[in-house]
C-alpha positions, 0 to 999 in steps of 0.5 A: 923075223928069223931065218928058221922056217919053224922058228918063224912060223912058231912066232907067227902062230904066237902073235896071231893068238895074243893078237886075237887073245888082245883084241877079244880082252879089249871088246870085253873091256870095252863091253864092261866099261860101256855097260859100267859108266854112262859117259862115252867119251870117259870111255873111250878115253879109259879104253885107250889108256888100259889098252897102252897100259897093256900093250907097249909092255908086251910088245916090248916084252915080246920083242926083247924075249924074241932071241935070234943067233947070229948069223953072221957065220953062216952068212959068210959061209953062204956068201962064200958060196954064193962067190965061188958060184959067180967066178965060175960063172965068169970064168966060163963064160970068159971061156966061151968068148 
């Protein structure tokens, strides 16, 4: 999800709640819809629909307000290391031999 151990755990945190917060929104719906209309099937079949209806634009909106920067810098920067690492790795064992 991110890079940022505090960014990633703060996201973490968010989509366990609106994860809880939508399904106790769908189980009272679902309590409301049972207790309101006498055919299961019409039921299940609204439920569904509100539930779509609810959660692809909040996804879509949670997606799209999730902003990373980017991390191309400091990725070259520690692969940069990561290579200086490796060729003095190499040149000591090619001492050693």
């Amino acid at each position: 999800m991110s890079c940022s151990r505090s960014r990633r755990d703060e996201l973490n945190n968010l989509r366990n709640f609106f994860t809880f917060f939508a399904n106790l929104l769908i189980l009272l719906i679902a309590f409301i819809m049972f207790q309101t209309y006498p055919d299961t099937l019409v039921d299940f079949e609204c439920i569904a629909y509100i539930a779509t209806a609810i959660g692809l634009p909040t996804s879509i909106f949670f997606m799209a307000s999730c902003n990373e920067p980017k991390i191309s810098a400091s990725t070259e920067a520690c692969a940069n290391k990561i290579k200086a690492l490796i060729s003095r790795l190499e040149l000591a064992d090619q001492k050693q031999t």
